[in-house]
C-alpha positions as CSV (number, residue, x, y, z in Angstrom):
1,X,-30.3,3.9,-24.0
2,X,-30.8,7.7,-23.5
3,X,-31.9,7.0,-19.3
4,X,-28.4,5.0,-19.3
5,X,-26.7,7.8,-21.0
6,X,-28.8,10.7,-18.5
7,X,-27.6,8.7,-15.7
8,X,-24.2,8.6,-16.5
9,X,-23.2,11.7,-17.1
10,X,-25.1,12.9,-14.2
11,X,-22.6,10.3,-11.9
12,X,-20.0,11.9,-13.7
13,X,-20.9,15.6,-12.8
14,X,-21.6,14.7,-9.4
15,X,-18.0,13.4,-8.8
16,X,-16.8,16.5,-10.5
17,X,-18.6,18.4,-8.3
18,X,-17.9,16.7,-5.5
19,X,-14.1,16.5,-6.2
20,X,-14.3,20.5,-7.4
21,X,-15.4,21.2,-4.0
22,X,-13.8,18.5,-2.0
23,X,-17.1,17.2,-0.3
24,X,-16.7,13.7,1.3
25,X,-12.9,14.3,0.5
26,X,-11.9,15.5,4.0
27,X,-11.8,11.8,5.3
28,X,-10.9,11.3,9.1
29,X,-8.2,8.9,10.2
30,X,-11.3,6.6,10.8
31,X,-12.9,6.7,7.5
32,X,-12.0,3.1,5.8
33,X,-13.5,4.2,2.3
34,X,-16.0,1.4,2.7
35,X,-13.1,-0.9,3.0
36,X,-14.3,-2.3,6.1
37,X,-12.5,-4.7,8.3
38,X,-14.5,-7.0,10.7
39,X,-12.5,-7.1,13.9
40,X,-13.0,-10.8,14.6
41,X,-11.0,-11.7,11.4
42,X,-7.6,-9.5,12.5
43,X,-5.3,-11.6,13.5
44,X,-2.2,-9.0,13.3
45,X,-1.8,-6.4,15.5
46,X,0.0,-2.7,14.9
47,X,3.3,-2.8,16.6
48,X,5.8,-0.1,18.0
49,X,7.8,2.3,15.4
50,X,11.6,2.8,15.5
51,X,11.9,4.6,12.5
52,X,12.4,8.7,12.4
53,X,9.4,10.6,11.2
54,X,9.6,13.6,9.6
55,X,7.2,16.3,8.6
56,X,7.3,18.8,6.1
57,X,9.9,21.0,7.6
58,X,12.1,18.2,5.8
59,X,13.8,20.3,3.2
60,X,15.3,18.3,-0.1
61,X,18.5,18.6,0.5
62,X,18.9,17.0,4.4
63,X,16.6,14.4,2.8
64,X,19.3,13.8,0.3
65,X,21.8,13.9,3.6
66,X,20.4,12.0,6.1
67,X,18.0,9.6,4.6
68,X,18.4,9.1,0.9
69,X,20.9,6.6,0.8
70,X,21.4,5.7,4.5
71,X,18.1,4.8,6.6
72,X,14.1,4.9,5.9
73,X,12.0,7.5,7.3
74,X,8.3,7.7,7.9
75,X,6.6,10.9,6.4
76,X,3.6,13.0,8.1
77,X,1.8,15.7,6.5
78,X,4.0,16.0,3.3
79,X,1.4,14.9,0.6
80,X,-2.3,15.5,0.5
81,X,-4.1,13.1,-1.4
82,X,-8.2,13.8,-0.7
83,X,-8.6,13.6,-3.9
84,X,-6.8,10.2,-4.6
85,X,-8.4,8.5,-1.2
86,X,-11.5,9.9,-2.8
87,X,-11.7,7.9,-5.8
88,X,-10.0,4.9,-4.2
89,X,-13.7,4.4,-2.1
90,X,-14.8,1.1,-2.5
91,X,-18.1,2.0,-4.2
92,X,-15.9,4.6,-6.6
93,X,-13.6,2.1,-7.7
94,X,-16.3,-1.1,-8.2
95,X,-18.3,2.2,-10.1
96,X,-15.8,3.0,-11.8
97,X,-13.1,-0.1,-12.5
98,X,-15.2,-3.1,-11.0
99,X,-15.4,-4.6,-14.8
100,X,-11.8,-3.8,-15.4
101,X,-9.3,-6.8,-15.4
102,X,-6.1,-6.9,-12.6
103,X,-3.6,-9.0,-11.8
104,X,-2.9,-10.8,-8.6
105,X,-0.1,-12.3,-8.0
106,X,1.3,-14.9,-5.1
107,X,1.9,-13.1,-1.9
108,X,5.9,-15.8,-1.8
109,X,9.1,-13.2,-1.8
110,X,9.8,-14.0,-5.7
111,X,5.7,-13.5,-6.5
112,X,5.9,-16.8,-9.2
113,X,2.1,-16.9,-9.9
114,X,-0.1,-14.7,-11.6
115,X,-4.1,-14.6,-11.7
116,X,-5.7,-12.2,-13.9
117,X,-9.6,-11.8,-12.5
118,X,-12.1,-9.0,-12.4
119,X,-12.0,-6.2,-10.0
120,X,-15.3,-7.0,-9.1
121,X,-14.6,-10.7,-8.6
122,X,-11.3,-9.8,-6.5
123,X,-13.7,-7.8,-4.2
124,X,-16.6,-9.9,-3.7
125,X,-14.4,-13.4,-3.9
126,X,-10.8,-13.3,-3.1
127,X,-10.4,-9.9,-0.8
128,X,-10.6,-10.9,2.4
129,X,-8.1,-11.4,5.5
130,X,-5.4,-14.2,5.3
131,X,-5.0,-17.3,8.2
132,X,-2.4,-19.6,9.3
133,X,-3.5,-22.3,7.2
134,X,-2.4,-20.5,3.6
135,X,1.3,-20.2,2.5
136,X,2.1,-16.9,0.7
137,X,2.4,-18.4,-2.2
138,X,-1.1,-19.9,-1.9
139,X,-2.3,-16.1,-1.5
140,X,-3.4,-14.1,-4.5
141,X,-3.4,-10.3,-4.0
142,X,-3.7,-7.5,-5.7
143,X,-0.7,-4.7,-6.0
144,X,1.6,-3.5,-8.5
145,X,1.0,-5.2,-12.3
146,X,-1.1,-2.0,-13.3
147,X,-2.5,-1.0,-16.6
148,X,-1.7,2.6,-16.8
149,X,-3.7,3.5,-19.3
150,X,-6.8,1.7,-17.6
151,X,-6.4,3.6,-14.9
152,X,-4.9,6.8,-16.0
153,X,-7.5,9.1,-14.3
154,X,-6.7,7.7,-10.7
155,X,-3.1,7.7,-11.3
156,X,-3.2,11.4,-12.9
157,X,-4.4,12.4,-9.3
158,X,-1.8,11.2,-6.9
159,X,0.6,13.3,-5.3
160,X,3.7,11.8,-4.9
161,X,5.9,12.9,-2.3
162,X,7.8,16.0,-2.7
163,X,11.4,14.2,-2.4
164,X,13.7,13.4,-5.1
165,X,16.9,11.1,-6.3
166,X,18.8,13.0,-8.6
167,X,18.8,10.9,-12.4
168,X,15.5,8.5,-10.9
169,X,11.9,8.7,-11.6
170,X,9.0,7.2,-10.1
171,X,6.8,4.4,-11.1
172,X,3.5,3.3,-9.6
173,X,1.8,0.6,-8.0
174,X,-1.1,0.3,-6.6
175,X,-2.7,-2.4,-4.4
176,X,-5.8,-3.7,-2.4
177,X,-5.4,-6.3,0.1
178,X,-7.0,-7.8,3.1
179,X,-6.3,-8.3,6.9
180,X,-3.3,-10.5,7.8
181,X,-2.0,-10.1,3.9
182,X,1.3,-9.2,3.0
183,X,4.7,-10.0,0.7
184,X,7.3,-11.3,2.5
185,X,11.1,-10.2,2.6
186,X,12.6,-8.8,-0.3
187,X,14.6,-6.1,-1.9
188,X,14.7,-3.8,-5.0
189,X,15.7,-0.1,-6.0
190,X,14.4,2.6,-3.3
191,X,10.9,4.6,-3.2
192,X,8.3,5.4,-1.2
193,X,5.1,3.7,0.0
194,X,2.1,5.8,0.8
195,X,-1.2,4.3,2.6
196,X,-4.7,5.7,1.5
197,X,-7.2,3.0,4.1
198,X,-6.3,1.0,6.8
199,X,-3.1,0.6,8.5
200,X,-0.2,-1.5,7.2
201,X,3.0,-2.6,9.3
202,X,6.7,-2.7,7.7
203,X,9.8,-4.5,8.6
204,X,12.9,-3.4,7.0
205,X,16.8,-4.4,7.6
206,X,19.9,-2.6,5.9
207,X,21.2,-4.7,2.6
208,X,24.0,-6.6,4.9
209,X,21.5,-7.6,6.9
210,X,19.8,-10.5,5.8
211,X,16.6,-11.7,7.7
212,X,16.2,-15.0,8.9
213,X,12.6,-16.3,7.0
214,X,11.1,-18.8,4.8
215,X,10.5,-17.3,1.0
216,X,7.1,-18.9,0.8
217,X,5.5,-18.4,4.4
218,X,3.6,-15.0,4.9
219,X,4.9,-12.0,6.6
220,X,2.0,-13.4,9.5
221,X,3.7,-16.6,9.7
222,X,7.2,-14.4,10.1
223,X,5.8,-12.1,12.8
224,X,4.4,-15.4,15.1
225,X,7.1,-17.7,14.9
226,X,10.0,-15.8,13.8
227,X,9.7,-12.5,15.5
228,X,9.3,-12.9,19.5
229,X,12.4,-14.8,19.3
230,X,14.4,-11.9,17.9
231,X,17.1,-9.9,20.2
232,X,19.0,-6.7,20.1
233,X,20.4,-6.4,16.6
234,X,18.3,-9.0,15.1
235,X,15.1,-6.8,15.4
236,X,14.1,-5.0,12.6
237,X,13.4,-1.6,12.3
238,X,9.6,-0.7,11.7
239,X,6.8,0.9,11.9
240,X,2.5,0.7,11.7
241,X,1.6,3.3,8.9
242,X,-1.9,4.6,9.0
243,X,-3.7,7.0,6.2
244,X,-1.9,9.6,4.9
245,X,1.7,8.4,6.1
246,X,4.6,7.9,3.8
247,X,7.4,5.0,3.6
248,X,10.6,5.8,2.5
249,X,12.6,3.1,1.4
250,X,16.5,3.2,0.5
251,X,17.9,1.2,-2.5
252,X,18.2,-2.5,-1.8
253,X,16.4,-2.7,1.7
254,X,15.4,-5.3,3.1
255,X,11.7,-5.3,3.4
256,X,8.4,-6.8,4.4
257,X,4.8,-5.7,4.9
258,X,1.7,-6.7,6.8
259,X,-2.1,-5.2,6.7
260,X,-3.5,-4.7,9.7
261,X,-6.8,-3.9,8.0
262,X,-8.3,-4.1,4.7
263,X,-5.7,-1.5,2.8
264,X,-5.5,0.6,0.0
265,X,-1.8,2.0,-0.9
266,X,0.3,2.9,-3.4
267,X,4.4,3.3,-3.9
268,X,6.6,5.0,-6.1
269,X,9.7,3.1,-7.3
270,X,12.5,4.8,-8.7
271,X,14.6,4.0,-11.1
């Protein structure tokens, strides 16, 4: 009991110290966090981008201008989260959470199924990248559904970005998912989408426009047989996100999302 106890709280100080003094924290754009992907299994590829990005000469109020309310906008440099991308390591989190329960749900546009399972067992058992041969709504994954209070400490050290809607507040969700994984087209109130590890791929179209797909087929399904047949002002607008990059989303969107790799993000809804 008392070598359990030693061994503990020394993990514990070595994180602090590691986290005081940022060692490990200064992650390249290379550094998957141990979320590896194997290259054979990626069957989605990045694509262009055709939205604006912005750095952090964006000041509040053209945000409030030009984007808020009018178009999305991809965000460099405007949030540093070392520390977040830190504990969101694979071994940290399996350390850390890997006996804490989550909740998948179906990867369909209206997410009908839930699964509660370990994070351990999502890991080892269900993370992995998605093929042809599964329907969204065949696909468990992880994001969003998140016991706050479970996961209070990683929460407590996100940054969100440094943009606000006047009366709105942000909630979190956070997610893990494979290769090839996704949600398809859908719509809700506005936020912003940050990635942490791998790369992730977004389609989005303004509220009037409605895009042509099936509810329960993946965003994978969508880019192969829907996509290359799109013209002019049926494509959408879009963009591959890596590390560190911020989505912003306005209110009732169109949108859709593919992992490249293995990813780790999380996005702040407001409302």
């Amino acid at each position: 009991m008392l070598f359990h106890s030693t061994k503990k709280i020394l993990r514990s100080l070595f994180l602090f110290i590691s986290l005081k003094n940022c060692i490990c924290c200064d992650a390249s754009a290379e550094d998957d966090g141990g979320w590896t992907t194997d290259p054979e299994t990626r069957i989605a590829q990045p694509g262009p981008c055709n939205i604006e990005i912005r750095g952090d000469d964006l000041t509040q109020e053209e945000f409030l201008e030009r984007y808020a309310h009018q178009a999305p906008l991809i965000l460099r440099g405007v949030t540093d989260n070392k520390v977040f991308a830190w504990l969101s390591r694979k071994d940290n989190m399996l350390q850390e959470y890997g006996s804490k329960i989550i909740r998948l749900s179906s990867a369909n546009t209206h997410s009908y199924s839930k699964v509660d399972v370990s994070l351990e067992k999502y890991v080892e058992e269900i993370l992995g990248p998605q093929g042809l041969d599964s329907l969204g709504n065949e696909t468990m994954i992880w994001f969003g559904d998140n016991n706050h209070t479970e996961w209070k400490k990683l929460f407590d050290s996100y940054l969100q970005p440094p943009y606000r809607l006047p009366g709105l507040t942000g909630a979190y969700s956070f997610g893990l998912a494979g290769p090839g994984t996704g949600v398809p087209f859908h719509f809700h109130g506005p936020g912003f989408a940050e990635v942490i590890y791998g790369r992730k791929r977004w389609f989005l179209y303004p509220p009037h426009q409605e895009p042509r797909f099936n509810p329960d087929k993946t965003t994978l399904h969508w880019l192969l047989d829907e996509y290359p047949n799109l013209h002019g002002s049926d494509m959408p607008y879009e963009c591959t996100m890596g590390p560190g990059e911020v989505l912003y989303f306005p209110d009732h969107w169109w949108h859709g999302t593919l992992n490249i790799d293995t990813s780790v993000f999380i996005s702040t809804f407001l409302g």
